[in-house]
N, C-alpha and C positions, 0 to 999 in steps of 0.2 A: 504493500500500500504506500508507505514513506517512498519506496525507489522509485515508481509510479508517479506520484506526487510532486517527486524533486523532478522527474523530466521536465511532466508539464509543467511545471510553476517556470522553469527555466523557460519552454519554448515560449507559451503563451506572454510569458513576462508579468507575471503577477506572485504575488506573494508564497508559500508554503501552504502557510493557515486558509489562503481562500482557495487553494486549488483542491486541499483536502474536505474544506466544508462542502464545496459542489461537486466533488465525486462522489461524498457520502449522500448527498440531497439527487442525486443523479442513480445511485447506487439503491436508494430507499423509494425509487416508481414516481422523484415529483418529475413535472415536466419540465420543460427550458423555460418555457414562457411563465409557469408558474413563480418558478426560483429569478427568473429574470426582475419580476416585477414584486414579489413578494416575501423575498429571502435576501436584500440587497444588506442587512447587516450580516448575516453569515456570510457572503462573498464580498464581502467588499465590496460593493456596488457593481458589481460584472454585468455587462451589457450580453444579448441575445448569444453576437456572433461569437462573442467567449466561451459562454457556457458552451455553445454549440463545437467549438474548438476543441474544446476540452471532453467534453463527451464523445466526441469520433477518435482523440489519443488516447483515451482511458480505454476505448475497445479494442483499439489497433495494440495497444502492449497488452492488454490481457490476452492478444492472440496470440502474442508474439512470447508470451510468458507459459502458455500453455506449449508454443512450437519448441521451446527451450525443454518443458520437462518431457519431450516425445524423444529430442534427439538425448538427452540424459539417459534417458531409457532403453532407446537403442544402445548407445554405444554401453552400457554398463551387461544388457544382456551378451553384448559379446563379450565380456570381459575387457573391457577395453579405459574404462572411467576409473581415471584416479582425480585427488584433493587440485593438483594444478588444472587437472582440465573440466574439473568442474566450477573450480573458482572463476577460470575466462568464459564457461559457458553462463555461469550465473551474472554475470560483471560486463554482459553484451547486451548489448541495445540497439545495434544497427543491423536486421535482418540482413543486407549481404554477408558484413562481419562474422554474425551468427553463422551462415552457411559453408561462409568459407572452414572456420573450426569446424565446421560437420561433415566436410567434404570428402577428410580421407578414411572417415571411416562409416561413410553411405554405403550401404549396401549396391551392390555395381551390376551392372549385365555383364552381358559375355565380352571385355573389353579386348584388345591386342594384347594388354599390359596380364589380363585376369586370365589370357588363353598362356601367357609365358610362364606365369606364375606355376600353373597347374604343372607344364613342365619342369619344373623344380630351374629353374632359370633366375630366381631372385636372389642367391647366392652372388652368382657372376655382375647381376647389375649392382650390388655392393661393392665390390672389386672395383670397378669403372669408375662410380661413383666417388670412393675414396680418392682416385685421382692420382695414383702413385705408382702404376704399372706402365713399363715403356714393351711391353710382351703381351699381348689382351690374347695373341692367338693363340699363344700355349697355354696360359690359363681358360681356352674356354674349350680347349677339347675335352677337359675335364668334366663338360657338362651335353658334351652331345650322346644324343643316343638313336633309338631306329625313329622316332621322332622328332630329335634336332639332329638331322643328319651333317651336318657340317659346323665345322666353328662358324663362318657369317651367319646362318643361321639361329646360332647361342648367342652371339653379339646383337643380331638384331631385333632377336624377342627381347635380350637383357634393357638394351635402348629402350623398348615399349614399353617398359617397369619403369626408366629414369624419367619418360618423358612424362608418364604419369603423376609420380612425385611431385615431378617439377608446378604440374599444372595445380596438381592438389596445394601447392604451399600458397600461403598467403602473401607471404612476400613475391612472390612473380607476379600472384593474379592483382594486388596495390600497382607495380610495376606499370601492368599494361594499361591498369584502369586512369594512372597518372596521363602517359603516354594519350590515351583516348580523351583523357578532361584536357587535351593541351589542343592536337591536332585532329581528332577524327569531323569530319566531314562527312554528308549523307547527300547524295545526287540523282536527278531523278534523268531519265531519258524515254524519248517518245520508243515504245514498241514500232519496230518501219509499218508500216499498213495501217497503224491507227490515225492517225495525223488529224484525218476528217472526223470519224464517230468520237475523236478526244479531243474536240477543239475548245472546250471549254476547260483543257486543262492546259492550253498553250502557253500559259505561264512558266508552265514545270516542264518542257520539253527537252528543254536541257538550263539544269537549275542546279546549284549547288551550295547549300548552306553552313555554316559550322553548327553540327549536331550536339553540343550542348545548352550551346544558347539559342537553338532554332525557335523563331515564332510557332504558336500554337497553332494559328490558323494554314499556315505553310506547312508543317507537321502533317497535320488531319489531310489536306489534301493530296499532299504524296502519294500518301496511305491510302483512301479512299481512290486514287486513282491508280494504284498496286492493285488494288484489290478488283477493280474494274476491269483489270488486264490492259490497260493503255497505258502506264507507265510500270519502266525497272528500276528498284531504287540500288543503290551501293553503297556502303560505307568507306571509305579511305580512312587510314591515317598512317606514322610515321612507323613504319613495320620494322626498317632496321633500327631504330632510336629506341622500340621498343625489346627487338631482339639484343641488343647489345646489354639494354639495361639487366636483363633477366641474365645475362652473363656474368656479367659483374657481379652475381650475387652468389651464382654456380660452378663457374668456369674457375679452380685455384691452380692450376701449374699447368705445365708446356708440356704434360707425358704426351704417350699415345690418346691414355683413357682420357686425360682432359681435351683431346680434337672430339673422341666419341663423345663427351656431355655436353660440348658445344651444338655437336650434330643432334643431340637430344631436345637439348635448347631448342631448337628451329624450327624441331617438328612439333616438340610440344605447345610453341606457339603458334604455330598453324594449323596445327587441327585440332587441339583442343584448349588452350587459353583464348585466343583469339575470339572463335567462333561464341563462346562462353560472353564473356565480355561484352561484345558486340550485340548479341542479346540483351543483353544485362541493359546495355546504355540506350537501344531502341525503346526497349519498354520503359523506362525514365525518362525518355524524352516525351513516348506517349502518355505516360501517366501526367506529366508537367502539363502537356498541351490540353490534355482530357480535364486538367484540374485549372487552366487557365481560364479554357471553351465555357465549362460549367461552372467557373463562377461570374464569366462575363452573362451567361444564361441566365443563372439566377438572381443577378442585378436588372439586370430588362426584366423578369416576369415580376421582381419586386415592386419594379416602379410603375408598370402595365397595372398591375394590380392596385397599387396606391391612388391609381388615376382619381381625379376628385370628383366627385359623384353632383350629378346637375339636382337632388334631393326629390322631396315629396311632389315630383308634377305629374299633369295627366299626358300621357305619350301617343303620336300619331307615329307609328315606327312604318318604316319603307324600307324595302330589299328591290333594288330597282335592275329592271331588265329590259330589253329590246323586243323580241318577238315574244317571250313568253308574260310580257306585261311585268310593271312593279306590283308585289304584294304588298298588301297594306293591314297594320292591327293597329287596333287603338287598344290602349293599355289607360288602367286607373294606377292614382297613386302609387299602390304595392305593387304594382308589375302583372295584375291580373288581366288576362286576356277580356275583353269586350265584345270586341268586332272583329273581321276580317274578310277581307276582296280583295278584289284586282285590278287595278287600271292602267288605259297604254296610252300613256302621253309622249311614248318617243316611235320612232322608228320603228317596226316597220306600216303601223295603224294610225300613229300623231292625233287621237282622237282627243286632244287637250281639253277642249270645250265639256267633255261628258266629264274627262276625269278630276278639271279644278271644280265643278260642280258638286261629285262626290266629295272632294276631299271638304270643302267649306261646308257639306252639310254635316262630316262625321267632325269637322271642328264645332261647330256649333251644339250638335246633339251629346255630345261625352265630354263638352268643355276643354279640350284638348289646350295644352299650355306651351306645348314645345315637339317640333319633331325630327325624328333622328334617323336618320338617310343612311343609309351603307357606303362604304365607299367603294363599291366594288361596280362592274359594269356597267355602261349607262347613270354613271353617278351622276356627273356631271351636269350631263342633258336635262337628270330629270330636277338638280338644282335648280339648272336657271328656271325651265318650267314652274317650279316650287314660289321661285319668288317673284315671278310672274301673276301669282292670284294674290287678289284682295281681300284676307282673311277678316272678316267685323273683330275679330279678339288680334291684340298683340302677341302673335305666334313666334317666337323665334326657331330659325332652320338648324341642326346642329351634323354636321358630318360622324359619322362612327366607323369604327374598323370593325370590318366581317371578320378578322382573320379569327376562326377557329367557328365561326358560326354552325356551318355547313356541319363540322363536326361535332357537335353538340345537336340541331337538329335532327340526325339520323341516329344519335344513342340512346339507348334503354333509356335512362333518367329522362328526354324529352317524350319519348313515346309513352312510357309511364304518368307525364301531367299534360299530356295531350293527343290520346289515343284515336281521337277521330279525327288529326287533321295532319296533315300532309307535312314533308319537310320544307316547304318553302317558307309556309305559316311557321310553321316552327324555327325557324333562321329569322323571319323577323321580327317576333318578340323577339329573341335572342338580342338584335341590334335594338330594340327598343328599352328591353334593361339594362343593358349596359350604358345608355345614356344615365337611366335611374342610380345605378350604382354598380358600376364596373365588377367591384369584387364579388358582390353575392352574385354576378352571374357569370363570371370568368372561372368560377371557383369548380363549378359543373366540369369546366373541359380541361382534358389533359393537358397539362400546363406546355408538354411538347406541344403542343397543335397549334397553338395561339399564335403563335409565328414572329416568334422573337428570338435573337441567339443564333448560331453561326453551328453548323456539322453535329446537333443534333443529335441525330442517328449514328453515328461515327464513334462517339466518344464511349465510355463505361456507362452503362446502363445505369449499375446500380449506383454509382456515385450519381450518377442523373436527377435518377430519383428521390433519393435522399435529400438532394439540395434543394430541388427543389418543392419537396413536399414540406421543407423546414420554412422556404421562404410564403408559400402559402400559409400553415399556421400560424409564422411570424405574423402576416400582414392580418390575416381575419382577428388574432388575438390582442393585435397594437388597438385596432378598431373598434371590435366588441361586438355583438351577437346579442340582437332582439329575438328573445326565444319565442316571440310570439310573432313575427311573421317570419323568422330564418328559416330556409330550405333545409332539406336533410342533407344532403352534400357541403350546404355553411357550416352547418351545426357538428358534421365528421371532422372538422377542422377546429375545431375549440377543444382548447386543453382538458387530454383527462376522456374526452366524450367517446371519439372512434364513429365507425358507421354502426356499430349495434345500438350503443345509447342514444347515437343520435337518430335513427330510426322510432325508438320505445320513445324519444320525447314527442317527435311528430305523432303517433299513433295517441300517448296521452291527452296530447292538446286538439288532436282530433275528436276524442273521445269525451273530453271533459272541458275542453272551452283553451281559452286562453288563461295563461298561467297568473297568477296576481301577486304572488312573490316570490323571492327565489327559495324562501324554505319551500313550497310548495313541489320544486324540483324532487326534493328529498320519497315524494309520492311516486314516483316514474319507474317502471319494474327494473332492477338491478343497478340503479343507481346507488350505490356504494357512500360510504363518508367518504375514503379517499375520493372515488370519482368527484365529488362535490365540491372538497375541497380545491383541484387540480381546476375546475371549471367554473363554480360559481362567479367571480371579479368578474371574468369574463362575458357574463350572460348579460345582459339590459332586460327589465320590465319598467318600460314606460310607467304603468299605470298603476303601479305597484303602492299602496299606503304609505311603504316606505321610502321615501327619497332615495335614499341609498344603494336600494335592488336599481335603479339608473344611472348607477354611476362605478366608478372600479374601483370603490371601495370595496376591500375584502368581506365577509359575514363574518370573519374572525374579528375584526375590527370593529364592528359594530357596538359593542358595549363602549371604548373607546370612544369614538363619535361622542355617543349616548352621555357620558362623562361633561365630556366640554359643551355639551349644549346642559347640561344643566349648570356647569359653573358657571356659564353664561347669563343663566336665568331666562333662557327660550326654547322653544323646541328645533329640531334637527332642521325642520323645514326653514325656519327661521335663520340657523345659522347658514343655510346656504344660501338662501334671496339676501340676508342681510351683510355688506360689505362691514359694518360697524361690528355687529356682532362679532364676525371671524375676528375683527384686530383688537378684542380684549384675550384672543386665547396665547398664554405664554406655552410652545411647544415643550419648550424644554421640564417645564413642569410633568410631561407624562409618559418621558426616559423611562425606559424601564431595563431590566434582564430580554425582554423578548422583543420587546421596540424602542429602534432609534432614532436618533433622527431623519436618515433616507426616508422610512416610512411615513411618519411621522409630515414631512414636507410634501410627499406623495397624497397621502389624507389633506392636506391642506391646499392644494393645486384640484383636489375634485370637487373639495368642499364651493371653491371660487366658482368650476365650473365642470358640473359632472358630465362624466361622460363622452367628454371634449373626443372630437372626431380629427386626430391628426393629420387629414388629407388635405390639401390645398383645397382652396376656391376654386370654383370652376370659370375656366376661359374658353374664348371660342376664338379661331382662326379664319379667318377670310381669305380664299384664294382668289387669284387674277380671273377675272372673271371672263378675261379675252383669250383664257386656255383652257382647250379641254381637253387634246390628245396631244401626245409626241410630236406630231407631226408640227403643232404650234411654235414648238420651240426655236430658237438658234440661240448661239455664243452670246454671251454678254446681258442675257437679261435678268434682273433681279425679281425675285420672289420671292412671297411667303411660302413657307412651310412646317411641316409638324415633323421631328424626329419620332420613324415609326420601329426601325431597329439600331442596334448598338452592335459592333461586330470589335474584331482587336483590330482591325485593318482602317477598320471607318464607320461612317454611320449613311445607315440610309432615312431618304427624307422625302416625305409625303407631300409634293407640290400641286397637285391635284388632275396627274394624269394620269391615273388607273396605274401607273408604272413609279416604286422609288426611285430617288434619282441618290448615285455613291456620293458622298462628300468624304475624300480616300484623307485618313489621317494625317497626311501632308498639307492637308488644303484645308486643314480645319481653323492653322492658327499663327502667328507671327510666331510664336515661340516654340521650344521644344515640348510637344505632350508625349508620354510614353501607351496613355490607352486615352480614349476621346468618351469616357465617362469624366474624366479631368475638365470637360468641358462642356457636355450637355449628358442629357440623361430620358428619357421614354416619356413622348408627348410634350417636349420641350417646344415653344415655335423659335423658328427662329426665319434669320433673312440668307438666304443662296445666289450666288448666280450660279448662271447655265456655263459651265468652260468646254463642254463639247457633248454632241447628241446623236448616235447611231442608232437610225431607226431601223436595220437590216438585221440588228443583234437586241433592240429594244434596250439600247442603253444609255443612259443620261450622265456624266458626269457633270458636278456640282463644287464649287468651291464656299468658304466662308472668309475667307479674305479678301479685304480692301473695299467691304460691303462700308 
């Protein structure tokens, strides 16, 4: 636990005491978001991405501490473990390091070295080894037989025993891994025949990077285009700088036998250091690139998600199309379906007259307040249409991104709350909650799908997942969860809950009304004290008796509260409308062993204002209204836009032609940035020009300088 402890406190950079309080609080089933926000004196105020640090090192050396008592095991069953080499096995921390000590005495296949052995040939590779014989051929007739029929034949099974050795020791395999951290190089080349079907890899046709510090996004595509069969990669680096070095280490005198361990040398690092190695440093590269990709991923769906929700309006939503007509729903406040038709105001019908018709009469009949347009096919067209009618109500138009819609309306969970209607209708509520509030309806679809983030599919799954199922919690749990209109897929994302509980709350509150406080939770089948505890802060009832079920004050804290509104001499509700009230309360007066002041200032920040919804205000972007396709464009024109992905390379940006246009990390900024989150962040606007437009490849490049 303490060797555990001292790692992480050293990586993460935080103290002994707090790395041990949250492993134990990580250890005993609370969540991140729990201990984040309500255990900030046991860790020392530790923010999400800490905890969350520290919990993915706490499992990775418990694995690594379990792999430690496996190879213990092994080698003690062969008789092989004394006090020195369990001291270095116990006293290793770096899984290569560790493997390397475990190397020579892995159990092995049918090696060269394990077939010479069995010939009784390991005598004679000690002889060679020692380095002191200028006669190797009269001492190795001594070992041939109707199986090693000749001396070179004892000499050169003996070789395949040194070159073994050699590979096995730590000191060569440090050697080459130097050599590789200095010079290796990884290069890719077009397979001849592919040229055309890999033209989108004409980047890497012939490309060659230095393979330690290789970008991620450069990495992924290699790979992904190795794997496609259009490009060969290779690795280089300084073979004889590396052979020499592992000399230096083996090679002690000028006999015969020191030319054969030389010869041993060469082979041993060619066919088995080498190859070893080279491995070794591919998947390090990949794992870098994989852990670069995915947390450039999980900063886009963080801020996707955070998008600032347009709040309580009634929604005319449109998913707009050409010949199969725009779908149209009207939504009330909560996102509840009302209506839904069809109208074809563009191409190839232009029947505008029927359809500003309808659309003014479903604004008028369902009071419609705001409507939110997809930004996908025919967006455009059916914009200007849009503010081409004279609405009697102040309607504002708001653009929305489809991206992951389509995939949300064709899955269970939408077919589930709307089994009688088709997937079109069901893609445009989709775009019509999301104006309501991004995250309770982003939260439905695979957070891959949403279409933010760079190779995706490429990278480690599971680390994928993970990240990003942390940065979903993160966000629904920063926000908070009205358990009386939150979906069952919101509510799977609040701490503690999971999809079974969160299923048994929706079924409860179907069954028995809307919730009125949050002891009430405590009714819901299998809801647990722990569950309650892990989830309660997190829940909202509006309408609850007690002020405090709407706000993230804990229900442990509650008595507390309770306390300072009576020193007060008013009630809870009082201390929270009243600004006067709160500043007779002296915090410090109510110190205690279990609460300090972090908390303590936290109760006082909800007391001002419960509830508080962390997400920006909502803004709207305006695009050139004299562009609608590609085809509009040339060099030199300045526009607005919305940053709709973040990549390592660059960012792409939403001008309003059905197509992003790249702004390549060069072109973001007078100064030097190393990633272009340094500079904008998911739904940013900002101003671009055009610096060049290929409409035969549909590509726009964009700058943000000198705007």
């Amino acid at each position: 636990m303490n060797s555990i402890a001292n790692i992480i406190a050293s990586t993460v950079g935080i103290s002994e005491k707090s790395a041990i309080a949250t492993i134990k609080l990580l250890d005993e089933g609370a969540t991140i978001p729990f201990i984040s926000r309500y255990r900030k004196e046991a860790t020392g105020g530790l923010d999400e991405v800490k905890i969350q640090s520290i919990a993915e090192q706490n499992e990775a050396l418990k694995e690594l501490v379990k792999r430690k008592e496996y190879i213990k095991k092994t080698i003690s069953d062969a008789g092989n473990l004394n006090d020195e080499l369990t001291s270095k096995i116990d006293n290793c921390w770096n899984i290569n390091e560790l493997e390397d000590i475990y190397l020579p005495f892995k159990p092995k296949r049918r090696t060269r070295a394990e077939v010479a052995r069995a010939l009784g040939l390991e005598p004679l590779a000690k002889i060679i080894m020692a380095q002191h014989s200028d006669n190797i051929q009269a001492r190795a007739r001594n070992f041939t037989s109707a199986d090693v029929p000749d001396c070179d034949s004892a000499i050169k099974g003996a070789c395949d025993i040194i070159a073994e050795w050699i590979s096995e020791d730590r000191r060569a395999r440090n050697a080459v891994r130097a050599s590789f951290k200095a010079s290796a190089h990884i290069s890719s080349h077009v397979i001849k025949g592919k040229e055309i079907e890999g033209e989108k890899y004409q980047n890497y046709f012939d490309c060659t990077d230095f393979l330690p510090r290789i970008a991620s996004h450069r990495m992924l595509a290699m790979l992904r285009g190795q794997k496609e069969g259009i490009l060969k990669l290779t690795v280089t680096t300084d073979n004889q700088r590396a052979i020499d070095n592992i000399k230096r280490i083996f090679v002690r005198n000028s006999t015969e036998a020191s030319s054969l361990v030389a010869d041993a040398v060469e082979d041993s690092y060619k066919r088995l250091i080498r190859p070893s190695i080279e491995t070794e440093f591919l998947a390090a590269a990949k794992d870098k690139s994989d852990d670069e990709a995915v947390d450039t991923f999980a900063q886009n769906v963080r801020q996707l998600l955070f998008a600032p929700p347009l709040g309580k309006k009634r929604i005319l939503a449109i998913d707009p199309g050409f010949r199969t007509g725009c779908k149209v729903v009207c939504l009330d406040q909560q996102g509840n379906l009302l209506h839904d038709c069809v109208i074809y105001p563009t191409p190839p019908r232009n029947d505008t007259d029927k359809a500003a018709n309808t659309l003014a009469m479903l604004a008028n009949r369902y009071k419609i307040d705001a409507i939110a347009l997809g930004n996908g096919t025919a967006s455009r067209e059916t914009e200007t249409f849009l503010r081409s009618i004279n609405f009697e109500r102040d309607i504002k138009i708001y653009v929305v991104s489809e991206n992951g819609a389509s995939v949300y309306s064709a899955s269970q969970v939408a077919r589930d709350e709307f089994p009688d209607k088709d997937v079109t209708v069901r893609g445009a509520v989709s775009i019509g909650r999301r104006l309501l509030d991004p995250l309770a309806e982003l939260v439905k679809i695979d957070p891959k799908s949403i279409g933010v983030g760079q190779y995706q599919h490429d990278v480690d799954q599971t680390k994928l997942k993970n990240a990003l199922s942390f940065v979903v919690e993160s966000c629904v749990n920063s926000v908070g969860v009205n358990v009386n209109t939150a979906s069952q897929q919101l509510l799977s994302y609040v701490s503690g809950l999971g999809p079974a509980l969160a299923k048994n709350i929706i079924t409860y509150r179907t069954e028995n009304g809307d919730f009125t406080s949050r002891s009430e939770l405590m009714k819901v089948p299998r809801m647990g004290e722990k569950a309650f505890k892990m989830s309660a802060g997190f829940l909202r009832i509006p309408t609850s008796s007690n002020p405090l079920d709407n706000s993230a004050v804990h229900p442990e804290r509650y008595e507390l509260v309770a306390q300072m509104a009576d020193d007060c001499q008013c009630s809870i509700a009082q201390l929270i409308t009243d600004s006067n009230a709160r500043a007779k309360i002296d915090i410090n007066k109510y110190i205690s062993n279990d609460v300090g002041l972090p908390t303590l200032n936290d109760i006082m920040s909800e007391l001002e204002k419960p509830g508080r919804d962390p997400r920006e205000d909502f803004s709207q972007i305006k695009f050139d209204e004299t562009i609608h396709s590609i085809e509009d464009l040339h060099p030199g024109m300045a526009l607005n836009g919305i940053v709709n992905n973040i990549t390592q390379f660059g960012i792409f940006v939403d001008i309003g032609v059905h197509i992003s246009g790249l702004v390549h990390i060069s072109e973001m900024s007078d100064r030097y940035i190393s990633h272009p989150s340094q500079i904008v962040k998911i739904n940013d606007h900002v101003t671009v020009k055009v610096l060049d437009v290929d409409t035969s490849r549909n590509r726009i490049s964009l700058t943000m300088k000198g705007i």
